[in-house]
PQR file with spaces between the fields and no chain letter, atoms N, CA, C, O and H, PARSE charges and radii, in Angstrom:
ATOM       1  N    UNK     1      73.321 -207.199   61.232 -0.4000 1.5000
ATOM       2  CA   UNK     1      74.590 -206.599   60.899 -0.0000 2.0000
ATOM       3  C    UNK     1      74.540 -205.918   59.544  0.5500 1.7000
ATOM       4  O    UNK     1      74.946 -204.757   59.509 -0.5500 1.4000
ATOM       5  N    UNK     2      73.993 -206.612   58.146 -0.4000 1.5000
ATOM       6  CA   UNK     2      73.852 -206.048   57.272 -0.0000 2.0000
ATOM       7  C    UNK     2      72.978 -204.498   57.109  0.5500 1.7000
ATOM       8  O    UNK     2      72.974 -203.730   56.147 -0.5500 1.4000
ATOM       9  H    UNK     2      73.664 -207.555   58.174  0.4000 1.0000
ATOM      10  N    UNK     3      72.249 -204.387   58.459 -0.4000 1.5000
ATOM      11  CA   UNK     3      71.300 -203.068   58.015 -0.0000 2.0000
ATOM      12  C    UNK     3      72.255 -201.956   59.049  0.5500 1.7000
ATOM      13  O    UNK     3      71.929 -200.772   58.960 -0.5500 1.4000
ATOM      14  H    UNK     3      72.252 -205.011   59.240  0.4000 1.0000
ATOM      15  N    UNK     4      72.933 -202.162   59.617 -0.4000 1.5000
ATOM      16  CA   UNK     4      74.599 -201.291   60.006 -0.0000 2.0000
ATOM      17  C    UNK     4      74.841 -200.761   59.485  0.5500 1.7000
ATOM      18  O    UNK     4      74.720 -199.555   59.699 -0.5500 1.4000
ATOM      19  H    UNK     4      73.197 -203.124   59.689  0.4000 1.0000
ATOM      20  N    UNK     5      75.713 -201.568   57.688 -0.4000 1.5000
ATOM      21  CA   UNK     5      76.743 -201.377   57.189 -0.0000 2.0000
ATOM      22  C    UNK     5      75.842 -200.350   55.900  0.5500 1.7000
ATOM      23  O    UNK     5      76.429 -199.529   55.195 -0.5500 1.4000
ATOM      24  H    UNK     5      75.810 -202.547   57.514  0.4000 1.0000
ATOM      25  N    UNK     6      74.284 -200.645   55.818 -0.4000 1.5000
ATOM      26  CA   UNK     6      73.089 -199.599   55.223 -0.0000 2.0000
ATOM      27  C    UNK     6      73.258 -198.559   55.611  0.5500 1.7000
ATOM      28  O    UNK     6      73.310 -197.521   54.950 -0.5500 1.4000
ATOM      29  H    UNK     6      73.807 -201.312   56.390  0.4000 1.0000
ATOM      30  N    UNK     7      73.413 -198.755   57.238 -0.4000 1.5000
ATOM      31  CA   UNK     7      72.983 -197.259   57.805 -0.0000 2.0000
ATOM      32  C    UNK     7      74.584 -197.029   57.422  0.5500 1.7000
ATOM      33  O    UNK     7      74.682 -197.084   56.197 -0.5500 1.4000
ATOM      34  H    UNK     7      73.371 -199.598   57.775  0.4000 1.0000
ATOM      35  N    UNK     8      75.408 -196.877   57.824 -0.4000 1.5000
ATOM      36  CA   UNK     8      76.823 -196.432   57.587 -0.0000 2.0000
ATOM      37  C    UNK     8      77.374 -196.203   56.441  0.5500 1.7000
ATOM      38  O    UNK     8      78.356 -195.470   56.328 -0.5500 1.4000
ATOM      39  H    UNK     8      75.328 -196.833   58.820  0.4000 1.0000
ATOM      40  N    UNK     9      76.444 -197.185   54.834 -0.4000 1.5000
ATOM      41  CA   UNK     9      76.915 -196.195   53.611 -0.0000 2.0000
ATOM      42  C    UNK     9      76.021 -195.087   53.465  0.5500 1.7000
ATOM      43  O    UNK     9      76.212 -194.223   52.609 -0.5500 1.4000
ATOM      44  H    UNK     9      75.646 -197.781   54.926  0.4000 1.0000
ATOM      45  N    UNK    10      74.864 -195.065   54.415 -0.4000 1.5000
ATOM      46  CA   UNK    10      74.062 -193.931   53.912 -0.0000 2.0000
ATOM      47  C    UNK    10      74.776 -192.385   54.549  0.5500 1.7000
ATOM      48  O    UNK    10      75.149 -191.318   54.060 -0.5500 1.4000
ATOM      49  H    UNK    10      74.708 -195.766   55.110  0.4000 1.0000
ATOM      50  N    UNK    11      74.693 -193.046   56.015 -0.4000 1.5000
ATOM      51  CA   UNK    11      75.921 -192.331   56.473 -0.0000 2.0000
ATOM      52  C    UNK    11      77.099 -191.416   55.897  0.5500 1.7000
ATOM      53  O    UNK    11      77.356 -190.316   56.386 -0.5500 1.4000
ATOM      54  H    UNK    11      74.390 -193.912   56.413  0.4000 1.0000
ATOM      55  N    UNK    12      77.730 -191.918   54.910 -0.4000 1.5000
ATOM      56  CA   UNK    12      79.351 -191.686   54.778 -0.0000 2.0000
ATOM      57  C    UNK    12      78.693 -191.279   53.278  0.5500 1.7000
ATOM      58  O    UNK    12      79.095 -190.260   52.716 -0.5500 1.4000
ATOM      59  H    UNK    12      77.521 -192.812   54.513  0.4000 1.0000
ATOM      60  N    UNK    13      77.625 -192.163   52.641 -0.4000 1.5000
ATOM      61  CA   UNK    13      77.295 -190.773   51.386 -0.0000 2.0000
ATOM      62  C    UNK    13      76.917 -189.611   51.035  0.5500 1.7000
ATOM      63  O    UNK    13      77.112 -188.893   50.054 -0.5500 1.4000
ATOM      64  H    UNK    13      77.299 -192.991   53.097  0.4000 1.0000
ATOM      65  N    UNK    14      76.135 -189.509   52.337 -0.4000 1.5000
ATOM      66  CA   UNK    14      75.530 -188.407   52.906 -0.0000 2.0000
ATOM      67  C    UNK    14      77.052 -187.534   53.588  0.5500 1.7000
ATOM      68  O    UNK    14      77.221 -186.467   52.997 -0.5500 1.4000
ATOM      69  H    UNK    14      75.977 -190.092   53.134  0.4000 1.0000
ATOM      70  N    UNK    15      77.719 -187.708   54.269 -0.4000 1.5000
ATOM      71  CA   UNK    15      79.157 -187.057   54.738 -0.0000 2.0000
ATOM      72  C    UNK    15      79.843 -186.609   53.116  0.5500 1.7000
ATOM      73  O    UNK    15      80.255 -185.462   52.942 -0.5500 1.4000
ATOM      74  H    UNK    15      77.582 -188.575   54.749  0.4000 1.0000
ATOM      75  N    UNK    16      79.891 -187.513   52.147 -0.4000 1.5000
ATOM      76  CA   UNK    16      80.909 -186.567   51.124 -0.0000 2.0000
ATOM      77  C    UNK    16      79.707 -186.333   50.066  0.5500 1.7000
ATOM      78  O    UNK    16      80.237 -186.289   48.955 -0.5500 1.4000
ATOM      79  H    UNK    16      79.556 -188.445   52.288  0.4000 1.0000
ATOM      80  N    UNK    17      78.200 -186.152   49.943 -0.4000 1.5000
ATOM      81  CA   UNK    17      77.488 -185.038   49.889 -0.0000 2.0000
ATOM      82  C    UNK    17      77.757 -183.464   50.038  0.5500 1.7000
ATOM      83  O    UNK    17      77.827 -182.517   49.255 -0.5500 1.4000
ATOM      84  H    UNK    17      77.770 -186.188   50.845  0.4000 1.0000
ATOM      85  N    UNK    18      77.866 -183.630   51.320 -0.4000 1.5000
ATOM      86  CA   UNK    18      78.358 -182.297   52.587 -0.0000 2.0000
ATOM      87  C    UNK    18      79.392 -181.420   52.083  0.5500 1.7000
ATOM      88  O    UNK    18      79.561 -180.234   51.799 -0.5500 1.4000
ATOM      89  H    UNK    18      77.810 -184.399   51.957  0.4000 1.0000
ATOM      90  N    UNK    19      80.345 -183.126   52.106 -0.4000 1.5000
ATOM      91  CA   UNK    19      81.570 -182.051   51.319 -0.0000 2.0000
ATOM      92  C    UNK    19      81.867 -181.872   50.242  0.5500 1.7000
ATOM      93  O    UNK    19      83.023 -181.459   50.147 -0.5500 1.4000
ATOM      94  H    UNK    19      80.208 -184.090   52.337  0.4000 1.0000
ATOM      95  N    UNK    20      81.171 -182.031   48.998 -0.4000 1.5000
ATOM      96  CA   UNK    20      81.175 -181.538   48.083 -0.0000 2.0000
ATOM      97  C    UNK    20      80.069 -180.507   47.990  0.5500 1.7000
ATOM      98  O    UNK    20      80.039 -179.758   47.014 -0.5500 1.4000
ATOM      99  H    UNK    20      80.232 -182.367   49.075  0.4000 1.0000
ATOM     100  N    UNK    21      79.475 -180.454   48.614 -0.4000 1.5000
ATOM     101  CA   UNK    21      78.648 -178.795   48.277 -0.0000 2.0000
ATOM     102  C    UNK    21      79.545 -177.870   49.163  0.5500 1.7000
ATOM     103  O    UNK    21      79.571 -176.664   48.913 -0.5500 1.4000
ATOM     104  H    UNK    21      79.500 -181.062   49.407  0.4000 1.0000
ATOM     105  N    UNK    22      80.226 -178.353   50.113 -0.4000 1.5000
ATOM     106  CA   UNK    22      81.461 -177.002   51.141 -0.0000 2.0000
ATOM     107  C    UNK    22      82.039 -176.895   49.644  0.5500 1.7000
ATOM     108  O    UNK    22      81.882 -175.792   49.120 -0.5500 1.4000
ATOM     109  H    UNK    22      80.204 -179.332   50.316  0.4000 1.0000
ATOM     110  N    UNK    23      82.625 -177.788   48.951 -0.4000 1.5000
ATOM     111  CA   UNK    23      83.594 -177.465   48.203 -0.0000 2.0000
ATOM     112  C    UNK    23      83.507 -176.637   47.015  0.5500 1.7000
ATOM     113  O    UNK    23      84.219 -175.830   46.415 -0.5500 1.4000
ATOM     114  H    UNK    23      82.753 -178.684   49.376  0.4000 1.0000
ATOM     115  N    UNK    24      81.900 -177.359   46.872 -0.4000 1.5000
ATOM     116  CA   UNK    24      81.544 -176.338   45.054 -0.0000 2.0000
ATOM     117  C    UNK    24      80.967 -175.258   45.491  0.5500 1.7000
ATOM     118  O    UNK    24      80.646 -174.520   44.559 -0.5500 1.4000
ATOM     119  H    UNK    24      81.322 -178.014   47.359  0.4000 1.0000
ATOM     120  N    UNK    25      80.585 -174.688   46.968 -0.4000 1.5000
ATOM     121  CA   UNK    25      80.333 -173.627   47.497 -0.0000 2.0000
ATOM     122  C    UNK    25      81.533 -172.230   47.072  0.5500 1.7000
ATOM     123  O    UNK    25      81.092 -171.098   46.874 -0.5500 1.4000
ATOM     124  H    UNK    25      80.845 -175.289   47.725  0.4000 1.0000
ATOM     125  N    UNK    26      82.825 -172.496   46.996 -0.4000 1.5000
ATOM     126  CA   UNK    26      83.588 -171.651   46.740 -0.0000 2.0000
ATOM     127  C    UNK    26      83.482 -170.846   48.189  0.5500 1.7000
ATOM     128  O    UNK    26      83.839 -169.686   47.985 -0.5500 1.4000
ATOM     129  H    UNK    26      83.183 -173.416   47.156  0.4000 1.0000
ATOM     130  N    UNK    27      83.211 -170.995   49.223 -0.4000 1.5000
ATOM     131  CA   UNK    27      83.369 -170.358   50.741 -0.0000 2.0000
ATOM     132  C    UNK    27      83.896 -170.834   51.531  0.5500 1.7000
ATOM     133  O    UNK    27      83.669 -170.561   52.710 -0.5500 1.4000
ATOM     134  H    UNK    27      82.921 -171.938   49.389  0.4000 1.0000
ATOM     135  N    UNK    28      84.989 -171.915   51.061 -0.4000 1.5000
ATOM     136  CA   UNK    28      85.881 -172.137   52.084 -0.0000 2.0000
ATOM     137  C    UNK    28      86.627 -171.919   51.787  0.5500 1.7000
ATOM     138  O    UNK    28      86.903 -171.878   50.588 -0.5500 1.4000
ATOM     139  H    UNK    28      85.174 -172.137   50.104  0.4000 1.0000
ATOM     140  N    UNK    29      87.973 -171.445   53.422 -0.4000 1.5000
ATOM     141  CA   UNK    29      89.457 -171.447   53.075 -0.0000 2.0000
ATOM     142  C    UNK    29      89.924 -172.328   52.320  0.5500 1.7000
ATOM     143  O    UNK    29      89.203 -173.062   51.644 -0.5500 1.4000
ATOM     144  H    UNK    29      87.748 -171.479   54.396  0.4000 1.0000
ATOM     145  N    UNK    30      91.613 -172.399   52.330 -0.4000 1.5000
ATOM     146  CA   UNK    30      92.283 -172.707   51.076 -0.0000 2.0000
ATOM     147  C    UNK    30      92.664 -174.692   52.176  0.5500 1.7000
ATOM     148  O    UNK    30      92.749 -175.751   51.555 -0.5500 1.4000
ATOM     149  H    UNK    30      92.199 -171.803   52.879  0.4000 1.0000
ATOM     150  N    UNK    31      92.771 -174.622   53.367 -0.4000 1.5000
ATOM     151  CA   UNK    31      93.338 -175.016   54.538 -0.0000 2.0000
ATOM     152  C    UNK    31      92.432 -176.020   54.661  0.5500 1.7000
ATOM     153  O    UNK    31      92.835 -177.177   54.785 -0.5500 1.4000
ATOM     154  H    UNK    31      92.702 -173.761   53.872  0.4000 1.0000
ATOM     155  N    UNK    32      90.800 -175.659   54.641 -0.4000 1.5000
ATOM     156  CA   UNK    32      89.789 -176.568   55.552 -0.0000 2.0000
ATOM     157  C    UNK    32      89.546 -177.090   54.104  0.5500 1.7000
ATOM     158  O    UNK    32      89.480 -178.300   54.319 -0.5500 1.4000
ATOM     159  H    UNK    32      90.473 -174.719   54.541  0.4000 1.0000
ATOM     160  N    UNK    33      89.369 -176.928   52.734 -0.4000 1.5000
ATOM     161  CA   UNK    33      89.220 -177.290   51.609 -0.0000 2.0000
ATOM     162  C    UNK    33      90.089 -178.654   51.386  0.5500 1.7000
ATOM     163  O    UNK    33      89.804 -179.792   51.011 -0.5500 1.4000
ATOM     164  H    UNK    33      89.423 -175.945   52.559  0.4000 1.0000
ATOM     165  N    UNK    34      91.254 -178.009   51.786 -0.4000 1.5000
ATOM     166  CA   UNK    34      92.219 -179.653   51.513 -0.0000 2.0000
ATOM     167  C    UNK    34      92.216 -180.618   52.682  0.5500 1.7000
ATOM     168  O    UNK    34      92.970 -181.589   52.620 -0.5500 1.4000
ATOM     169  H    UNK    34      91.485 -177.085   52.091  0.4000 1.0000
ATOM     170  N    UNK    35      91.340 -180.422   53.877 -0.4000 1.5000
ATOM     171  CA   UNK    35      91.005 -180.741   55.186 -0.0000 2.0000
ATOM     172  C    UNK    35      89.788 -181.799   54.382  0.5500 1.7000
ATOM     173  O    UNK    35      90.011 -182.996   54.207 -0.5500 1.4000
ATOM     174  H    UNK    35      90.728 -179.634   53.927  0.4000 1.0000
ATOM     175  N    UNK    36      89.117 -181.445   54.156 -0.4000 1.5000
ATOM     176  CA   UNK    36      87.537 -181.068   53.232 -0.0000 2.0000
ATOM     177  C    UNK    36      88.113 -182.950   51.891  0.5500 1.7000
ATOM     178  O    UNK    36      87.781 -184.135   51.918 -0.5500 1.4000
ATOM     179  H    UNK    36      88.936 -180.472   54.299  0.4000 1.0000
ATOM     180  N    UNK    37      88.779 -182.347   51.251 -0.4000 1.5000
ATOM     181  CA   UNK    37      89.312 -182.918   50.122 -0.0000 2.0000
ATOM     182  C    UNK    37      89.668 -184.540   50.489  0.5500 1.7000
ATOM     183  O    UNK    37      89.188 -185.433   49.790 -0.5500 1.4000
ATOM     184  H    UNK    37      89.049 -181.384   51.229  0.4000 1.0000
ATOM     185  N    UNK    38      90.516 -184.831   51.599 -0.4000 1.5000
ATOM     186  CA   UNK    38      91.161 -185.527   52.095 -0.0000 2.0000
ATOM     187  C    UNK    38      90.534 -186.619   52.377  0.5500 1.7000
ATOM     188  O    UNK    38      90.679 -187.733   51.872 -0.5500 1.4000
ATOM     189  H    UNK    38      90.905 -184.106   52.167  0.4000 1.0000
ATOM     190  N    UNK    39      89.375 -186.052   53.730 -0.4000 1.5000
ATOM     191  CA   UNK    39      88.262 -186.823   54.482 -0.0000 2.0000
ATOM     192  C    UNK    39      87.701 -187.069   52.961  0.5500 1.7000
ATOM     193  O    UNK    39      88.132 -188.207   52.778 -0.5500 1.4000
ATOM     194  H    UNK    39      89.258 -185.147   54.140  0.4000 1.0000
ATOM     195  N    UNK    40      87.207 -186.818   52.096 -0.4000 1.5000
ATOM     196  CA   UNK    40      85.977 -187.170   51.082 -0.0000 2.0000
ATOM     197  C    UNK    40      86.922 -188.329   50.815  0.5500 1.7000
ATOM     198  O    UNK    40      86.599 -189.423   51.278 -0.5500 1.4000
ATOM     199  H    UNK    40      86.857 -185.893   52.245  0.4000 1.0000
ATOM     200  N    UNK    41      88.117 -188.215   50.082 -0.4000 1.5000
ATOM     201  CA   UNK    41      88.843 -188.983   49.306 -0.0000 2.0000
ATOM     202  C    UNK    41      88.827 -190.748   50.117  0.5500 1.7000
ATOM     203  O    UNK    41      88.857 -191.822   49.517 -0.5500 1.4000
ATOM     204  H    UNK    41      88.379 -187.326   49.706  0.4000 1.0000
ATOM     205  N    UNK    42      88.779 -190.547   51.405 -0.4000 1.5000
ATOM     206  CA   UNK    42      88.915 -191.189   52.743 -0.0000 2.0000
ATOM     207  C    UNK    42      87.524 -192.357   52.301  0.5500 1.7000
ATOM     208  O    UNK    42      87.572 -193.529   51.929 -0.5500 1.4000
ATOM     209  H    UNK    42      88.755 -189.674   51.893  0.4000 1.0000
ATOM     210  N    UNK    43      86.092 -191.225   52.592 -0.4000 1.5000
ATOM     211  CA   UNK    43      85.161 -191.729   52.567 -0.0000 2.0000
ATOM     212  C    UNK    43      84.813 -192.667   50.834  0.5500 1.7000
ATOM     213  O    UNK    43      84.089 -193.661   50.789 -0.5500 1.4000
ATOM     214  H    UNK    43      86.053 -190.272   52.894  0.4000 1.0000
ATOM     215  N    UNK    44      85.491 -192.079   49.612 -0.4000 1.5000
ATOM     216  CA   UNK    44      84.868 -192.562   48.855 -0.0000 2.0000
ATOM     217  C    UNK    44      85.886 -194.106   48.712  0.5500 1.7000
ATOM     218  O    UNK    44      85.534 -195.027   47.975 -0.5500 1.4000
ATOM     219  H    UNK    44      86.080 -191.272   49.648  0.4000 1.0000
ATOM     220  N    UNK    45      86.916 -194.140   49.392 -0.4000 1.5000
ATOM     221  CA   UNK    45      87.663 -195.415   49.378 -0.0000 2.0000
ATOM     222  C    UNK    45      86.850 -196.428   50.199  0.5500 1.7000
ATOM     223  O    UNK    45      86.793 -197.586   49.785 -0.5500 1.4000
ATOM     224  H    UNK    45      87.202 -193.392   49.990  0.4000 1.0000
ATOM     225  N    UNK    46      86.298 -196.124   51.188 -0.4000 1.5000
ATOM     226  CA   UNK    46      85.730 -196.519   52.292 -0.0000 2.0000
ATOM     227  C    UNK    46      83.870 -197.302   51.483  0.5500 1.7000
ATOM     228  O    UNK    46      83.282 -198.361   51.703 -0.5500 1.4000
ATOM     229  H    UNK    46      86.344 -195.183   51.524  0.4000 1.0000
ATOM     230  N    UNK    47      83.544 -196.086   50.546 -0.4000 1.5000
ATOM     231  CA   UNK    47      82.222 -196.532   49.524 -0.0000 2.0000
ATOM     232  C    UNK    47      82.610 -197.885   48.481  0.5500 1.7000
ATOM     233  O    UNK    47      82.061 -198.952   48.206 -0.5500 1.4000
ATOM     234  H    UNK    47      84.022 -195.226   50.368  0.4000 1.0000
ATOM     235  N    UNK    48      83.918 -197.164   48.068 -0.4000 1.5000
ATOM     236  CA   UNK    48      84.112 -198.113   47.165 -0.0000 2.0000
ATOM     237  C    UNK    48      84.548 -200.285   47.705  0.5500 1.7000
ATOM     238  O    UNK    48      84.216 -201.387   47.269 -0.5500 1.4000
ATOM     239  H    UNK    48      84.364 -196.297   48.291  0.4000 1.0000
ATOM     240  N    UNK    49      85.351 -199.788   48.736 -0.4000 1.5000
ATOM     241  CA   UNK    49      85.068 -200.787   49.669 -0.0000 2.0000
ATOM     242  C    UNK    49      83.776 -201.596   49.671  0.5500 1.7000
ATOM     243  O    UNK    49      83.623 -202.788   49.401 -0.5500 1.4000
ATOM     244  H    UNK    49      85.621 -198.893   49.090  0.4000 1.0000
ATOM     245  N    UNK    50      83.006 -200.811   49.985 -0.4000 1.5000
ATOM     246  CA   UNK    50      81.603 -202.089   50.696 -0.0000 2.0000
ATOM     247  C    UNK    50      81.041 -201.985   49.218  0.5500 1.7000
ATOM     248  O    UNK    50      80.147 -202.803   49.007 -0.5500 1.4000
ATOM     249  H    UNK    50      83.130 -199.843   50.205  0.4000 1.0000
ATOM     250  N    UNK    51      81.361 -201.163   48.142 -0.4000 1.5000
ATOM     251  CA   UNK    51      80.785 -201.940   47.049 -0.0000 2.0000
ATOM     252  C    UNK    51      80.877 -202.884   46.665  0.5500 1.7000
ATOM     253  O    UNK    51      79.844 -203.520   46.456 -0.5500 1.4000
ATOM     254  H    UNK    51      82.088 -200.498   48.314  0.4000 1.0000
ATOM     255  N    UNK    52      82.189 -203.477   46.367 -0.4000 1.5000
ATOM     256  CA   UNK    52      82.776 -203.844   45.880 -0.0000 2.0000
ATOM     257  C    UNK    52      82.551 -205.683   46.763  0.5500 1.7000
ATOM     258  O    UNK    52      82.543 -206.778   46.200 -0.5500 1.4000
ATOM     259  H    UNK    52      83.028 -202.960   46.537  0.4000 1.0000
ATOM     260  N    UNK    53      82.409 -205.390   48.159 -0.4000 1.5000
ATOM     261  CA   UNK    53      82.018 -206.519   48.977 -0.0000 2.0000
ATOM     262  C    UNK    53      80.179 -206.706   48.511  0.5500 1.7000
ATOM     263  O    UNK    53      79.748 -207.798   48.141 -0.5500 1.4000
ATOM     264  H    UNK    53      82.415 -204.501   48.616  0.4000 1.0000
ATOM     265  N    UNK    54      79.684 -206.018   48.569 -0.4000 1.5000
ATOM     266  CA   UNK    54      78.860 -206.176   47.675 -0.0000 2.0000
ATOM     267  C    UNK    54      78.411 -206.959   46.652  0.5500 1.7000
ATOM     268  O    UNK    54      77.384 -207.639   46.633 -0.5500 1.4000
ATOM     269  H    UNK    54      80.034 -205.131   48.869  0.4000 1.0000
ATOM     270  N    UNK    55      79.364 -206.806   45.674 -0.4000 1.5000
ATOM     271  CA   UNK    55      79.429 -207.342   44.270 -0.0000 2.0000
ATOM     272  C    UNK    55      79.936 -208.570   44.323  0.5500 1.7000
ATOM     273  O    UNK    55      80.026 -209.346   43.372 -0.5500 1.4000
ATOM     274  H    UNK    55      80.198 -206.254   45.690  0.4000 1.0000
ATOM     275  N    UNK    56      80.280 -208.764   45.460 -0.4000 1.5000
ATOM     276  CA   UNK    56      81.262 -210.169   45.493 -0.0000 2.0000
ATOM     277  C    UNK    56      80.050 -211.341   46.442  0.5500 1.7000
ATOM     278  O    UNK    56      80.028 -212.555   46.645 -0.5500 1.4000
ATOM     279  H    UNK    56      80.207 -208.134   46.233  0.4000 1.0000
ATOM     280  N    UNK    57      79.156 -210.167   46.823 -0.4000 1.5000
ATOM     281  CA   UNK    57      78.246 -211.234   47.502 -0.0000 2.0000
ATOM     282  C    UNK    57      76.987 -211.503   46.633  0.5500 1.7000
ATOM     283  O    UNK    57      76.285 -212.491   46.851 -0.5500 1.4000
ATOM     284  H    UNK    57      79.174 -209.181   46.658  0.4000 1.0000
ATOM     285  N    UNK    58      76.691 -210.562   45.589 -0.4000 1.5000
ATOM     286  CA   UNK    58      75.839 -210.937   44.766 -0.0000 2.0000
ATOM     287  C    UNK    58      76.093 -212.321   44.072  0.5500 1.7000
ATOM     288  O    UNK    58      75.483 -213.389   44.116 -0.5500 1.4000
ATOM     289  H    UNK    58      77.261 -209.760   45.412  0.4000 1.0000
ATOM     290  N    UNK    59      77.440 -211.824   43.286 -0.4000 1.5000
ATOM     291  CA   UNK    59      78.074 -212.546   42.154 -0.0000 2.0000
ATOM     292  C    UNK    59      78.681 -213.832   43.265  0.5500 1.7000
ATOM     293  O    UNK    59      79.656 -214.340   42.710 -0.5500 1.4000
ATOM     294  H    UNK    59      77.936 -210.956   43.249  0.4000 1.0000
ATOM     295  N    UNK    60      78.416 -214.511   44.644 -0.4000 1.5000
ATOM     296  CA   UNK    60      78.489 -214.891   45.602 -0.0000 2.0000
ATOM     297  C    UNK    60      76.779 -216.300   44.854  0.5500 1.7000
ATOM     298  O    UNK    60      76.680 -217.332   44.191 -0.5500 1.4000
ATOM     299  H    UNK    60      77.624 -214.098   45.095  0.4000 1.0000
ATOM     300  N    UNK    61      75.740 -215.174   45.693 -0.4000 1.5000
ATOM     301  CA   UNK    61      74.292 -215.682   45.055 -0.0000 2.0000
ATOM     302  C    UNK    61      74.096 -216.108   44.020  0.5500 1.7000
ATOM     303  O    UNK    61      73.430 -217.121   43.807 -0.5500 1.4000
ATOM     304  H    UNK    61      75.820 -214.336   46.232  0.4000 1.0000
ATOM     305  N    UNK    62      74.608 -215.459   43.229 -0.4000 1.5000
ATOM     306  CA   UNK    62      74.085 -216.170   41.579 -0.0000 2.0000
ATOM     307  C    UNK    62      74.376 -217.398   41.508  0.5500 1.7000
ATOM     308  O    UNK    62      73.585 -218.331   41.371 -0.5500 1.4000
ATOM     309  H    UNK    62      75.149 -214.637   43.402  0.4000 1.0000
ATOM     310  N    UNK    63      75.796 -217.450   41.621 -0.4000 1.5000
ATOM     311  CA   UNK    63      76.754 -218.670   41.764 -0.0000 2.0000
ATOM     312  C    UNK    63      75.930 -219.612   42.377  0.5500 1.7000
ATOM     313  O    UNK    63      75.582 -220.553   41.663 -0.5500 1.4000
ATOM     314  H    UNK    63      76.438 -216.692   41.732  0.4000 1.0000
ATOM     315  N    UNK    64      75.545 -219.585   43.497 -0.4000 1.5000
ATOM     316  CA   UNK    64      74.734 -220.836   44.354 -0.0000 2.0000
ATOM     317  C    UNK    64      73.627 -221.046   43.604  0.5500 1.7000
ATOM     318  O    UNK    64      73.180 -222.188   43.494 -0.5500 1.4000
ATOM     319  H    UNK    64      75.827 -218.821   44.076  0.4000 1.0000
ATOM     320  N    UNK    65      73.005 -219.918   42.956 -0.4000 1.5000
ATOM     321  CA   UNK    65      71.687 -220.039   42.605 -0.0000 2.0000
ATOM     322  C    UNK    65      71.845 -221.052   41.399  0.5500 1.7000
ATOM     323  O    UNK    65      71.071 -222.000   41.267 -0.5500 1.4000
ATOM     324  H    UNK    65      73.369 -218.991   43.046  0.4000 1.0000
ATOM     325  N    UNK    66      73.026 -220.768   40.413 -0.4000 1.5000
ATOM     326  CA   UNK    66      73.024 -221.538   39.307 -0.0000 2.0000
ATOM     327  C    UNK    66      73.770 -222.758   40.043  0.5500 1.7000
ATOM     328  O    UNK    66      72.984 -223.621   39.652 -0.5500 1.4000
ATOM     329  H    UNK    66      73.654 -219.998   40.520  0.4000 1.0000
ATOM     330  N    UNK    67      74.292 -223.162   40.478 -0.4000 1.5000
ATOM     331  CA   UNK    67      74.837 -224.529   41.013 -0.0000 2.0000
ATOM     332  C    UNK    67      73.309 -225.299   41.589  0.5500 1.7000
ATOM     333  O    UNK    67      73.173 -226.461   41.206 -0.5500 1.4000
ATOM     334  H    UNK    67      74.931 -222.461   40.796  0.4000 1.0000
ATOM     335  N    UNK    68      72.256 -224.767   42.407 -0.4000 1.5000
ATOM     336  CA   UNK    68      71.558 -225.267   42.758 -0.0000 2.0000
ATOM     337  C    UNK    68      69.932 -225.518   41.800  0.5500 1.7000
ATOM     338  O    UNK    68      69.031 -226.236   42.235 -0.5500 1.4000
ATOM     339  H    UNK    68      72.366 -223.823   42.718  0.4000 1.0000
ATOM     340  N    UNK    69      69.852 -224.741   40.437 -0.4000 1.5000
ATOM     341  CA   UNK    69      69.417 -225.040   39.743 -0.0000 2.0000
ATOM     342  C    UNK    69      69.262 -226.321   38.661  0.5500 1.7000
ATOM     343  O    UNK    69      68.422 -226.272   37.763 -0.5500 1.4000
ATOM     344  H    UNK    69      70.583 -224.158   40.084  0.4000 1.0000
């Protein structure tokens, strides 16, 4: 399950990659830009998410590690 949620941030970093070069491209409409804007904003809530679960599973490990030391 954990090499999923790998493939799926690589996934979704790689997706607002994308859309930030549409965006700093200066070649999109005014329409698909805030289309563009939205989804990223989407995805980086979505990054910040599994970081953040992340950090809670490290700082999770340590914890055991120093209790079991």
């Amino acid at each position: 399950m954990a090499e999923s949620k790998a493939i799926d941030y690589r996934k979704l970093s790689n997706q607002l990659d994308e859309i930030l070069e549409q965006l700093q491209s200066g070649e999109i409409d005014i329409d698909d830009a805030i289309a563009q804007y939205e989804r990223g904003m989407e995805i980086v809530e979505q990054l910040q998410k599994y970081l953040k679960e992340a950090q809670n599973k490290v700082a999770k490990v340590k914890a055991d590690f120093r209790a079991n030391s």
